[in-house]
DSSP file (Angstrom, degrees, kcal/mol; ACC not computed):
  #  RESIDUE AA STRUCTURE BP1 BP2  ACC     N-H-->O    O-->H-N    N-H-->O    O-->H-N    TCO  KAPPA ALPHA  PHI   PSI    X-CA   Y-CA   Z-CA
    1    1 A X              0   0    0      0, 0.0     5,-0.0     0, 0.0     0, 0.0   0.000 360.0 360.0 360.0 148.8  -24.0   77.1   22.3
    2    2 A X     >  -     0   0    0      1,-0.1     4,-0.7     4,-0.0     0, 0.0   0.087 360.0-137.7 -42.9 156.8  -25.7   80.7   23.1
    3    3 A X  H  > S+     0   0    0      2,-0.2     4,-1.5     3,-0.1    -1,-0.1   0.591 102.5  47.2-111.2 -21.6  -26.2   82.2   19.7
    4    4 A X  H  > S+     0   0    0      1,-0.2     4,-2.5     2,-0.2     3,-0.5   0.972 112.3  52.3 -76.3 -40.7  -24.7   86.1   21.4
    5    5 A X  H  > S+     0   0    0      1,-0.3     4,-4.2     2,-0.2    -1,-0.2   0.918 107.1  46.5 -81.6 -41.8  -21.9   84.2   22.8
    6    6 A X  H  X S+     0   0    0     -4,-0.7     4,-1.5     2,-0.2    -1,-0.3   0.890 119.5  46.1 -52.3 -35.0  -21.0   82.5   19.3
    7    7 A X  H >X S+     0   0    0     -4,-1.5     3,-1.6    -3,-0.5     4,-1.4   0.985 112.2  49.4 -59.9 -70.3  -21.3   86.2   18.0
    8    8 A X  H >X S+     0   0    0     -4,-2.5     4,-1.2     1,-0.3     3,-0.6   0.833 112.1  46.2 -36.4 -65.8  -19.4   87.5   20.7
    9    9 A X  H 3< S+     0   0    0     -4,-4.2     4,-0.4    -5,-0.3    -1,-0.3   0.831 109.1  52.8 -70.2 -18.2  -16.4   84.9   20.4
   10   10 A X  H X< S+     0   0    0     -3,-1.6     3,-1.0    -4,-1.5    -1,-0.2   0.849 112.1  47.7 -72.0 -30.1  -16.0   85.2   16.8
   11   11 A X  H << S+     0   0    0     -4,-1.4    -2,-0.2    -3,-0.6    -3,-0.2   0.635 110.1  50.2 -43.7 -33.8  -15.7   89.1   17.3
   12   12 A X  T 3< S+     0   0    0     -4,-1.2     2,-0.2    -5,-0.1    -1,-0.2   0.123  96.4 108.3-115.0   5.5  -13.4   88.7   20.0
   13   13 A X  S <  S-     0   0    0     -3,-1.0    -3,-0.1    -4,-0.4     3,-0.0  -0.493  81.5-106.6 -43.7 112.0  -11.1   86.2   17.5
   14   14 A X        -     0   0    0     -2,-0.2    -1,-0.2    44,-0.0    -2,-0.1  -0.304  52.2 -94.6 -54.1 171.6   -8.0   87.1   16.1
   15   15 A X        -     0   0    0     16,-0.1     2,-0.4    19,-0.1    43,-0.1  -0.261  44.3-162.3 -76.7 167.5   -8.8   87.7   11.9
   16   16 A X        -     0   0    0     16,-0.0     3,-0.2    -3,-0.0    18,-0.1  -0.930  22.0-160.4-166.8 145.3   -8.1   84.8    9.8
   17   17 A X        +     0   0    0     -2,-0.4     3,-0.4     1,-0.2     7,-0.1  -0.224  58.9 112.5-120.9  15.4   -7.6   84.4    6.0
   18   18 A X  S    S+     0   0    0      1,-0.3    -1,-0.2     5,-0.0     5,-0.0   0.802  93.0  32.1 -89.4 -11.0   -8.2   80.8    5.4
   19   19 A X  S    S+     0   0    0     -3,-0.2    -1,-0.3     3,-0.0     2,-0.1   0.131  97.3 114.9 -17.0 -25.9  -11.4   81.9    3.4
   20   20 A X        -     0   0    0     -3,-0.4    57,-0.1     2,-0.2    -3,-0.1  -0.317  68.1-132.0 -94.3 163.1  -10.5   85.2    1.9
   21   21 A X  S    S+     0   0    0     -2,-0.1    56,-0.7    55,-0.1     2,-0.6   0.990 100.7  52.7 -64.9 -32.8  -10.1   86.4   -1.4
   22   22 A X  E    S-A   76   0A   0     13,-0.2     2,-0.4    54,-0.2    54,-0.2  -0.780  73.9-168.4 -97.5 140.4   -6.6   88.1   -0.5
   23   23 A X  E     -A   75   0A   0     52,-1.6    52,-1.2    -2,-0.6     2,-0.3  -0.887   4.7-166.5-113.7 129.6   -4.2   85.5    1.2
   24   24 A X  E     -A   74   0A   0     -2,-0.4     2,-0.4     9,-0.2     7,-0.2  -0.982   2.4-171.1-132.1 166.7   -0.8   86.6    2.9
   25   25 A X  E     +A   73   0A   0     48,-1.3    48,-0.9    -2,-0.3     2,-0.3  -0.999  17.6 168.4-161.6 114.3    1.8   84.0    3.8
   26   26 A X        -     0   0    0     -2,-0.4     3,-0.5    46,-0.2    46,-0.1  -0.860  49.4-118.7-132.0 175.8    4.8   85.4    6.0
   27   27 A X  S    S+     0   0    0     -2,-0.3     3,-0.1     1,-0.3    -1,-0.1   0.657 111.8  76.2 -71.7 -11.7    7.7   84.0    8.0
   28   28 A X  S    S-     0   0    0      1,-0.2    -1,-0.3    -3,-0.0    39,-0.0   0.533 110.0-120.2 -73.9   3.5    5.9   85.6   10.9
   29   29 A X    >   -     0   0    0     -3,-0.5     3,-1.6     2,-0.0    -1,-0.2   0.129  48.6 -15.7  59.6 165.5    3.4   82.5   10.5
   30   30 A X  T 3  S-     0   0    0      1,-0.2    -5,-0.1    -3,-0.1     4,-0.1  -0.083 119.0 -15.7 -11.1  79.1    0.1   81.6   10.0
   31   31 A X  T 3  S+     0   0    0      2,-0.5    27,-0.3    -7,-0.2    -1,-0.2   0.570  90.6 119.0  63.0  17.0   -2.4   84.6   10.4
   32   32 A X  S <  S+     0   0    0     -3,-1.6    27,-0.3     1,-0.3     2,-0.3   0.556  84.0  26.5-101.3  25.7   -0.5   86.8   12.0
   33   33 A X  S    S-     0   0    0     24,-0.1    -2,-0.5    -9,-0.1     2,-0.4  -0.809  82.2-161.8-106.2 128.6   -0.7   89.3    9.5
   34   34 A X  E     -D   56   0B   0     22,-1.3    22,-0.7    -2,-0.3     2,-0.3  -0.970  29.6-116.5-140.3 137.6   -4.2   89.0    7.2
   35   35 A X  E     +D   55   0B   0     -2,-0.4    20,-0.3    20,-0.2   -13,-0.2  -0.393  44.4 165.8 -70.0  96.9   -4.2   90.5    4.3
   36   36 A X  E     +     0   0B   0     18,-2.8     2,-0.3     1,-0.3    19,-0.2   0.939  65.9  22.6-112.8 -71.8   -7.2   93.4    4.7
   37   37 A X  E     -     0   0B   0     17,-0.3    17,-2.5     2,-0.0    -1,-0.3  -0.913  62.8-152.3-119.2 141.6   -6.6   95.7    1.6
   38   38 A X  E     +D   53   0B   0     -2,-0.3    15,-0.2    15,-0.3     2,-0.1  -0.907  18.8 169.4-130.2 119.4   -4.8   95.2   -1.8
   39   39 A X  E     +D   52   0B   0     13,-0.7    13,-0.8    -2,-0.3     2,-0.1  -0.408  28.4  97.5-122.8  62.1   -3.1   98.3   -3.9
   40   40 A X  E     -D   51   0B   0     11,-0.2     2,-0.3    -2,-0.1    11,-0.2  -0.387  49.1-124.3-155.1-164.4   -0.9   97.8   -6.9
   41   41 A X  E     -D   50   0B   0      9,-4.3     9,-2.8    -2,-0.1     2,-0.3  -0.991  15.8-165.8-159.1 162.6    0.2   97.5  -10.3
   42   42 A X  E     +D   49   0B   0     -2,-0.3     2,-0.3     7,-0.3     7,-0.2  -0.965  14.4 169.7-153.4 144.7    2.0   94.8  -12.4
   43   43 A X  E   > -D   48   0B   0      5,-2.0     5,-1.6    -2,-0.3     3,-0.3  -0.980  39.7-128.8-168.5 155.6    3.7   95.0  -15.8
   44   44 A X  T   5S+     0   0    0      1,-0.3     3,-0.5    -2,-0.3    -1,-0.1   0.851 108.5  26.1 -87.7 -42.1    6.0   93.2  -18.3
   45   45 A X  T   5S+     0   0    0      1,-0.2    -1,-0.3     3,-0.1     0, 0.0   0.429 110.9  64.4-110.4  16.6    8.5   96.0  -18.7
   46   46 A X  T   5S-     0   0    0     -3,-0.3    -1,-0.2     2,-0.1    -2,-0.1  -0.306 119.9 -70.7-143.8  28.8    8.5   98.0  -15.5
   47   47 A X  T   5 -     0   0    0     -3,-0.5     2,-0.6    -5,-0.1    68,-0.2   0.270  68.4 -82.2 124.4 -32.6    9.6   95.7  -13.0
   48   48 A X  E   <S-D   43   0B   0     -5,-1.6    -5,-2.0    64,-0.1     2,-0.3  -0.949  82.8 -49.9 120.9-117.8    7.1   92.9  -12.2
   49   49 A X  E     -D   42   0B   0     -2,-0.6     2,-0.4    -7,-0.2    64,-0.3  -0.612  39.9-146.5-130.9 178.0    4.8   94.2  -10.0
   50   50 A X  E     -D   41   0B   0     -9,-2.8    -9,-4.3    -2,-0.3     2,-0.4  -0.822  12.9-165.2-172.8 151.9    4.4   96.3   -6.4
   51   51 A X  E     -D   40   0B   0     -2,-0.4    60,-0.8   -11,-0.2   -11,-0.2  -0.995  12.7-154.2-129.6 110.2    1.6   95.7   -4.0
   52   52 A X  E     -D   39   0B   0    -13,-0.8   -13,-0.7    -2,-0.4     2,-0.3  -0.438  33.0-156.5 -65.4 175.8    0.9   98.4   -1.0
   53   53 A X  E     -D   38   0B   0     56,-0.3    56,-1.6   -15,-0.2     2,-0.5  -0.698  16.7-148.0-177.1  91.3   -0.7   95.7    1.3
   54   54 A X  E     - E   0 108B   0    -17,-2.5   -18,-2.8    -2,-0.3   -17,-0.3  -0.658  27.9-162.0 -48.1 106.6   -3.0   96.8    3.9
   55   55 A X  E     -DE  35 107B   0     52,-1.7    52,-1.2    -2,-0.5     2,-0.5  -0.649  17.9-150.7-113.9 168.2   -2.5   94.1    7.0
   56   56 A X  E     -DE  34 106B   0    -22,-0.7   -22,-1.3    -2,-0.2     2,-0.4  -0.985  19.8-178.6-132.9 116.5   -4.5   93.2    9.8
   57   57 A X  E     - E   0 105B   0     48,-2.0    48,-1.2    -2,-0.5   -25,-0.1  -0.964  32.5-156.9-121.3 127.9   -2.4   91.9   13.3
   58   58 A X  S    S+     0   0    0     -2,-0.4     2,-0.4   -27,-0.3    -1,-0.1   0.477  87.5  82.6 -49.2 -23.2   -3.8   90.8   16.6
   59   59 A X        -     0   0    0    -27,-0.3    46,-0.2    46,-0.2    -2,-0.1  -0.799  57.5-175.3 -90.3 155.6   -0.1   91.9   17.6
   60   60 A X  S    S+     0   0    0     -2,-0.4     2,-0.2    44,-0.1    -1,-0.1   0.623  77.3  48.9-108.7 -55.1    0.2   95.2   18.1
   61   61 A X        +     0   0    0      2,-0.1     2,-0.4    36,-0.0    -1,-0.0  -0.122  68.6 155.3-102.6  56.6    4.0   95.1   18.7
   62   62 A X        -     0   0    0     -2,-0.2     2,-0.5     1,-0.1    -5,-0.0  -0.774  50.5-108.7 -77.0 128.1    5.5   93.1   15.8
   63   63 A X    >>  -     0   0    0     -2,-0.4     3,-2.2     1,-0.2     4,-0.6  -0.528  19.5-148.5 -78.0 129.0    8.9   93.8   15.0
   64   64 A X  H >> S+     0   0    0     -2,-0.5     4,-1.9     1,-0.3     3,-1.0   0.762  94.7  48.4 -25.8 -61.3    9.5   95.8   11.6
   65   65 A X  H 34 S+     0   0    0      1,-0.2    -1,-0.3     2,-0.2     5,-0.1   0.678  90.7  73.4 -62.0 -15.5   12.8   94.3   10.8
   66   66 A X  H <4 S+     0   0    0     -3,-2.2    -1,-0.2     1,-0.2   -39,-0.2   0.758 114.2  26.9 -70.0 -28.7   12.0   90.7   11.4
   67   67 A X  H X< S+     0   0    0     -3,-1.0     3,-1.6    -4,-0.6     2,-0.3   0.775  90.3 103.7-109.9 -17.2    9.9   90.9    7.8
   68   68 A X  T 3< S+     0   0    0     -4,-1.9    25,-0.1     1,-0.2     3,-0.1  -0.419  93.4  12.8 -77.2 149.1   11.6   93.7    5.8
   69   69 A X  T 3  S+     0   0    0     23,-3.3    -1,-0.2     1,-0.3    23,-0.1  -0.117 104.2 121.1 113.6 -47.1   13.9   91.8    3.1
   70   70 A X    <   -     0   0    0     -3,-1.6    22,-0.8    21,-0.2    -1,-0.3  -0.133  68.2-101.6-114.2 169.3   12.3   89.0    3.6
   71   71 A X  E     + B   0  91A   0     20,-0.2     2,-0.3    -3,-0.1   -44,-0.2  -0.231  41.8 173.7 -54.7 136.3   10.2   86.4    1.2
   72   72 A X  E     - B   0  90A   0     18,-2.6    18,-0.5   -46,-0.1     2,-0.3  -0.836  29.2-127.9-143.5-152.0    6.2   86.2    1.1
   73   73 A X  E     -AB  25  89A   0    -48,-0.9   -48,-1.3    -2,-0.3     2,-0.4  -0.947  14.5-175.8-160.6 119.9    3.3   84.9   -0.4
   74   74 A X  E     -AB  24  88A   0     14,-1.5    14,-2.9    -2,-0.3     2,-0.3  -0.986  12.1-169.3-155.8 125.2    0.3   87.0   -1.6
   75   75 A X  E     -AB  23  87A   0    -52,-1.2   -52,-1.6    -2,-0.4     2,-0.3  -0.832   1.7-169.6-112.5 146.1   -2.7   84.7   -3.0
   76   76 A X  E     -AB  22  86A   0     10,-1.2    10,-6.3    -2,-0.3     2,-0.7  -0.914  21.2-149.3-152.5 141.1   -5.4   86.4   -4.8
   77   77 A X        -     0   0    0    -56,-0.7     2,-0.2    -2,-0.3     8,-0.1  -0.697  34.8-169.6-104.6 103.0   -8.5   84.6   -5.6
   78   78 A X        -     0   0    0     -2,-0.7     5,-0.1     6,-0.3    -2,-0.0  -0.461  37.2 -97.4-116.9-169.7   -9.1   86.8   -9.0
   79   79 A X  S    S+     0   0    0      1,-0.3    -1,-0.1    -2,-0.2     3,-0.1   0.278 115.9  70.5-119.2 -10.7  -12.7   86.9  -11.6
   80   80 A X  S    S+     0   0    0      1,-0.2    -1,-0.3     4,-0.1     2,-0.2   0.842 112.0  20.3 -95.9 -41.8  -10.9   84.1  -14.1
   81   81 A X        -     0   0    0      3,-0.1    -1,-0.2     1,-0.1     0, 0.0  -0.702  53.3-162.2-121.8 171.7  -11.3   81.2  -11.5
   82   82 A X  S    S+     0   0    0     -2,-0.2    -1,-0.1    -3,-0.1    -3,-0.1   0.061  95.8  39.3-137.4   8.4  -13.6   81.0   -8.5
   83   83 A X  S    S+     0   0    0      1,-0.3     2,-0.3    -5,-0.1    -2,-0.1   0.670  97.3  62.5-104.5 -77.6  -11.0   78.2   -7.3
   84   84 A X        -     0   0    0      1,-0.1    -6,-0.3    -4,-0.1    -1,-0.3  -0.533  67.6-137.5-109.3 150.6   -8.0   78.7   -7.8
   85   85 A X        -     0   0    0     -2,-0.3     2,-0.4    -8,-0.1    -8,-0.2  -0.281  17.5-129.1 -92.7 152.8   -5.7   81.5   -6.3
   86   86 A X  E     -B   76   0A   0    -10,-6.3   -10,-1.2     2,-0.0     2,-0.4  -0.837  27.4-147.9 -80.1 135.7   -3.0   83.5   -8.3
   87   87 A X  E     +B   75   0A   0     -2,-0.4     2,-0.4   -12,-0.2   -12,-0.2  -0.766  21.0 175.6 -87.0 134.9    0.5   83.4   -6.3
   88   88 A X  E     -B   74   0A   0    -14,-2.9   -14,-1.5    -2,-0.4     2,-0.6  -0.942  12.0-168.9-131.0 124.9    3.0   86.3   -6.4
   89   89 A X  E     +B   73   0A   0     -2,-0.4     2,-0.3   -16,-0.2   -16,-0.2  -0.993  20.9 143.2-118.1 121.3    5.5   85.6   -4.3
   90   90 A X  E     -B   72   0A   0     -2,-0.6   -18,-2.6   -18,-0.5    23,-0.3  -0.913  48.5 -84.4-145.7 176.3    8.0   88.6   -3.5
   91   91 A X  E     -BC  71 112A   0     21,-2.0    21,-1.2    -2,-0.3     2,-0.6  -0.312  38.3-123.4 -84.9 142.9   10.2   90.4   -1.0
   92   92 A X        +     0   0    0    -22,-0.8   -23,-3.3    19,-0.2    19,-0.2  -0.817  28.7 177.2-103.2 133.1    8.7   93.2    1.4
   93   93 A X        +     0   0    0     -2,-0.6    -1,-0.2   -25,-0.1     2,-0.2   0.637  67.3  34.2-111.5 -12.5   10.7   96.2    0.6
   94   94 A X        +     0   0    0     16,-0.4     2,-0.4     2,-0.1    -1,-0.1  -0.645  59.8 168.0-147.6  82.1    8.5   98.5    3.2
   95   95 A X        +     0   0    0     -2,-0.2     2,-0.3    14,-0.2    14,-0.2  -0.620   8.7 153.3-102.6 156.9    6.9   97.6    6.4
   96   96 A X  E     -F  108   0B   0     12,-1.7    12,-2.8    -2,-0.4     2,-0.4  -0.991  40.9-116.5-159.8 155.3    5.5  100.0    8.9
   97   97 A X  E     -F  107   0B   0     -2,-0.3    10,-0.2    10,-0.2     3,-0.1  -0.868  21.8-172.0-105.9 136.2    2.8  100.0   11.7
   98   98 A X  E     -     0   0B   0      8,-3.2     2,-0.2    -2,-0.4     9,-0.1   0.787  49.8 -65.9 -90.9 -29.2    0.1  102.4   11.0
   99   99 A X  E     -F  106   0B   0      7,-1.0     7,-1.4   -39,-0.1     2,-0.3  -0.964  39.3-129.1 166.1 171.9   -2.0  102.3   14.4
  100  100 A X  E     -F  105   0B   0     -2,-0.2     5,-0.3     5,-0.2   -40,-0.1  -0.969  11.6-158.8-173.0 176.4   -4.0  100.4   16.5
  101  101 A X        -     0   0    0      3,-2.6     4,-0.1    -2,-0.3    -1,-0.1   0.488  61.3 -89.5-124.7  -0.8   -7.2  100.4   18.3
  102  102 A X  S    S+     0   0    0      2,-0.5     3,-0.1   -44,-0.0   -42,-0.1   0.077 122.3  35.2 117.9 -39.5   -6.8   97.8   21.2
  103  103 A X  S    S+     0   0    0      1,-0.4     2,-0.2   -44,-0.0    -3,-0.0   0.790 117.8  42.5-123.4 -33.7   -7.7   95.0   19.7
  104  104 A X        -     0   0    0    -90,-0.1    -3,-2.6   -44,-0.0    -2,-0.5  -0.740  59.1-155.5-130.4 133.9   -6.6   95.3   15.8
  105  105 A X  E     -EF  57 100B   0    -48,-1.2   -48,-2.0    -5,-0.3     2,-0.3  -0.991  14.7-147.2-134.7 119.3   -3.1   96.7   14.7
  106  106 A X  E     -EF  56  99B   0     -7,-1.4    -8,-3.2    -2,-0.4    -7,-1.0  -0.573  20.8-176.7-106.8 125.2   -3.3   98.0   11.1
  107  107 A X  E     -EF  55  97B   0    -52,-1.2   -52,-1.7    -2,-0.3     2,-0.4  -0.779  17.8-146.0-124.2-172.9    0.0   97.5    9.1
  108  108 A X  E     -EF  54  96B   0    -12,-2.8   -12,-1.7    -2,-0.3     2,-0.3  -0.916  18.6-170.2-143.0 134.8    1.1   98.6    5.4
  109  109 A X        -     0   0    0    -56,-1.6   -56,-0.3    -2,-0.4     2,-0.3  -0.875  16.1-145.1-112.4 126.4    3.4   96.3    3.4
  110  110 A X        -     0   0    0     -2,-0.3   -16,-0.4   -58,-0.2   -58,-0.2  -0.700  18.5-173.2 -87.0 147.4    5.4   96.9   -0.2
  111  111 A X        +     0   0    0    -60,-0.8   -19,-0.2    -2,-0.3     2,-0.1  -0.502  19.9 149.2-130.4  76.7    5.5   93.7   -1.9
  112  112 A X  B     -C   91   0A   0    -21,-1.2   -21,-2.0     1,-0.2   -62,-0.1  -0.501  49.9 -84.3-135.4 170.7    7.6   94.1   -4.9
  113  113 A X    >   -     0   0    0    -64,-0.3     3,-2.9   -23,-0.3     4,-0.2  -0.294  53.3 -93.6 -62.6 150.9   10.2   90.8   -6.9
  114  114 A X  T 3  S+     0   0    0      1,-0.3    -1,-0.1     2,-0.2   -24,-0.1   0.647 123.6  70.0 -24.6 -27.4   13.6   90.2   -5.6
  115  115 A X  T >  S+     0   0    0    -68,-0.2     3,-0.8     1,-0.2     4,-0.3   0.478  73.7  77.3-108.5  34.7   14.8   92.3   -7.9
  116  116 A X  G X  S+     0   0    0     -3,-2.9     3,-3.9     1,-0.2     2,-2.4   1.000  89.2  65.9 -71.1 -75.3   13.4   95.4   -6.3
  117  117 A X  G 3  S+     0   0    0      1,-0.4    -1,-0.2    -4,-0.2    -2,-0.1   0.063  82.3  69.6 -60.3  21.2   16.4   95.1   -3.7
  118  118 A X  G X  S+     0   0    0     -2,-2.4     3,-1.8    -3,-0.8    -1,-0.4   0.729  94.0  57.0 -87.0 -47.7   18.8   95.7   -6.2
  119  119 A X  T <  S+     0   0    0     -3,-3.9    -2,-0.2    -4,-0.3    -3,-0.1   0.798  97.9  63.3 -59.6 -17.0   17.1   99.4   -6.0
  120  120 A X  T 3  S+     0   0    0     -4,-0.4    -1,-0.2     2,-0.0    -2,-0.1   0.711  81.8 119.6 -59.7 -14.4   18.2   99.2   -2.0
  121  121 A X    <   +     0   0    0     -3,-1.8    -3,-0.1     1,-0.1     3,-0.0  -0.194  37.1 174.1 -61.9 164.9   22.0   99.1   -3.4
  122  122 A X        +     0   0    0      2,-0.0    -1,-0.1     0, 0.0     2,-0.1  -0.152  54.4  78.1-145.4  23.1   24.0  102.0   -2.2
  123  123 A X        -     0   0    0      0, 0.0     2,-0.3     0, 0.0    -2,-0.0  -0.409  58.7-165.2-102.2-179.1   27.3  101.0   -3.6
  124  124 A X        -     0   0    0     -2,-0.1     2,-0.2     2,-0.0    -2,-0.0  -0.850   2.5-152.5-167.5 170.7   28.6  101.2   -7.1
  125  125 A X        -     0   0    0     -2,-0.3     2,-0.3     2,-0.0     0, 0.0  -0.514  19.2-132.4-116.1 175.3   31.7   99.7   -9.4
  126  126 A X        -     0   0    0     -2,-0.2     2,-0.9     2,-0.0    -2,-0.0  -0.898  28.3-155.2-131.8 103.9   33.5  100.5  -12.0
  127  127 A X        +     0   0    0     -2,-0.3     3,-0.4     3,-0.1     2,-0.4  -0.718  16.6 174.9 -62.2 104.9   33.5   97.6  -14.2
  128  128 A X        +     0   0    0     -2,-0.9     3,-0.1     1,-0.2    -2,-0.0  -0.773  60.2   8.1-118.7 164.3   36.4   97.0  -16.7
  129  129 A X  S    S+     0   0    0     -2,-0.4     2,-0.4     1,-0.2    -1,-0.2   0.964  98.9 132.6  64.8  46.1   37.7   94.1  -19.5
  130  130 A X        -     0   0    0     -3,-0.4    -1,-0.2     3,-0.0     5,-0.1  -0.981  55.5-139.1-129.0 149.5   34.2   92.6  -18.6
  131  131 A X     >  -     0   0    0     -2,-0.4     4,-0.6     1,-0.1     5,-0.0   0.017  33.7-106.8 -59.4-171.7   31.4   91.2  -21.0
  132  132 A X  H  > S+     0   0    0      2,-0.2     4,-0.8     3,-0.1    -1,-0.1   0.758 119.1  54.0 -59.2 -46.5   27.9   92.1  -20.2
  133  133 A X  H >> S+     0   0    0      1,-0.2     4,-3.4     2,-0.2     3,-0.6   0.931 102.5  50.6 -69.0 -59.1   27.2   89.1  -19.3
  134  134 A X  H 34 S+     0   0    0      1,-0.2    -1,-0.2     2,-0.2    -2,-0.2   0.756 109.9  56.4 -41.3 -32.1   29.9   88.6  -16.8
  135  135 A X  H 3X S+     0   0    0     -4,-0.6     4,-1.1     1,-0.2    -1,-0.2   0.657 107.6  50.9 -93.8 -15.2   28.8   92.2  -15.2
  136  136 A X  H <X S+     0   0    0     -4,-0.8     4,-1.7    -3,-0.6    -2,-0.2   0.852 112.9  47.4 -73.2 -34.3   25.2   90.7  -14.7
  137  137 A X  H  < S+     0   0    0     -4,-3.4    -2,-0.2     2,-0.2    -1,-0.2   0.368 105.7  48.2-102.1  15.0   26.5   88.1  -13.2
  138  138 A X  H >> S+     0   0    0     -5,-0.2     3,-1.8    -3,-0.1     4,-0.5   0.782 117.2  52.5-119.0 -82.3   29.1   89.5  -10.6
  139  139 A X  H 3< S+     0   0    0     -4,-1.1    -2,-0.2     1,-0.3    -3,-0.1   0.557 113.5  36.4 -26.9 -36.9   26.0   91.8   -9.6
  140  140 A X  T >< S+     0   0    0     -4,-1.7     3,-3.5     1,-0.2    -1,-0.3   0.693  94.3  85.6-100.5 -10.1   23.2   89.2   -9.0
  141  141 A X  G X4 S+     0   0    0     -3,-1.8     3,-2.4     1,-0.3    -1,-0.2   0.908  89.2  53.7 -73.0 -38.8   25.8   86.6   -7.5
  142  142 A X  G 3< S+     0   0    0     -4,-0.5    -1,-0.3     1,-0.3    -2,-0.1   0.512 108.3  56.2 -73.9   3.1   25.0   88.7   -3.8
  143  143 A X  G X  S+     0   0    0     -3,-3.5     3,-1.9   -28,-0.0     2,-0.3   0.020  76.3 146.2-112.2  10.1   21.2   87.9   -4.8
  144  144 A X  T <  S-     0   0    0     -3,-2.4    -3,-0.1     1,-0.3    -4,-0.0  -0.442  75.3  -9.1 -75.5 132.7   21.6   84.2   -5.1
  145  145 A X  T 3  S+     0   0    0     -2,-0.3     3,-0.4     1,-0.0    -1,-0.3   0.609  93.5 118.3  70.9  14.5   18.4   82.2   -3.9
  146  146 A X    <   +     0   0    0     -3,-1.9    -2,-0.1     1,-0.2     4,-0.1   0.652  66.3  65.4 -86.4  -6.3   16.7   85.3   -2.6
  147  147 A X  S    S+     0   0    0     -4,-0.3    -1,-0.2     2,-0.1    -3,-0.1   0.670  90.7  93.3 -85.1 -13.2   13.7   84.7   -5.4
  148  148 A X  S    S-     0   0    0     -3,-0.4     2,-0.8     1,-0.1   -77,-0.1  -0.180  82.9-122.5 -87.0-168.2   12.7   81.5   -3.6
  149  149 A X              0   0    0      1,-0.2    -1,-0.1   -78,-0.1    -2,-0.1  -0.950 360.0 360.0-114.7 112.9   10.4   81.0   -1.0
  150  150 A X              0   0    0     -2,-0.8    -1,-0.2    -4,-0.1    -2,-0.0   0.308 360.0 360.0-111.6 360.0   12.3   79.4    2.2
């Protein structure tokens, strides 16, 4: 094959991640969001972690609501191994489309643990006559299974 034309069609690809250091893994499937830029922080007492996500679409018109809420997958290939990737799997608590040029549609992604969507709550109780335990456990019961990965 033509060596412009190889150029050409790989240019004119959508992106794909099966190579890259940053992995994203959505319901939307396989490369249709790839993981472009990485922004975050992660800590033992403050929550777990949150990821801004810089994404990369060949769609232009993906809808927003079809991924906020929901589980993903964020691989990152990191300076202790040269193998094997770390997984954080969490909930997108903020998607939005940023722009797009014609060919490329630039998205931005939150990527924070399940139990970021506790902060989403807009309700509140009054708990009485309950232990601690009991109040943990009447609260997370509307969060059951949301940490896995479906």
């Amino acid at each position: 094959m033509d060596p412009v034309a190889t150029v050409l069609s790989a240019l004119s690809a959508a992106p794909r991640q099966q190579e890259r250091l940053l992995r994203l893994h959505t319901p939307l499937g396989p490369d249709v969001l790839v993981a472009e830029t990485l922004d975050g922080r992660e800590s033992v007492d403050g929550g777990g972690f949150r990821f801004d996500v810089g994404a990369l679409s060949a769609n232009a018109g993906l809808p927003l609501d079809d991924l906020l809420g929901r589980p993903v997958l964020l691989e990152l290939l990191t300076a202790e191994s040269h193998t094997a990737l770390r997984p954080f799997h969490g909930h997108v608590t903020a998607f939005e489309r940023l722009g797009s040029n014609g060919g490329l549609a630039r998205y931005r992604l939150v990527v924070e643990p399940w139990l970021a969507l506790l902060a989403q709550r807009v309700d509140s109780y009054v708990f009485q006559d309950m232990s601690v335990v009991e109040i943990a456990e009447s609260v997370f019961a509307d969060y059951a299974g949301q940490g896995a990965l479906a």
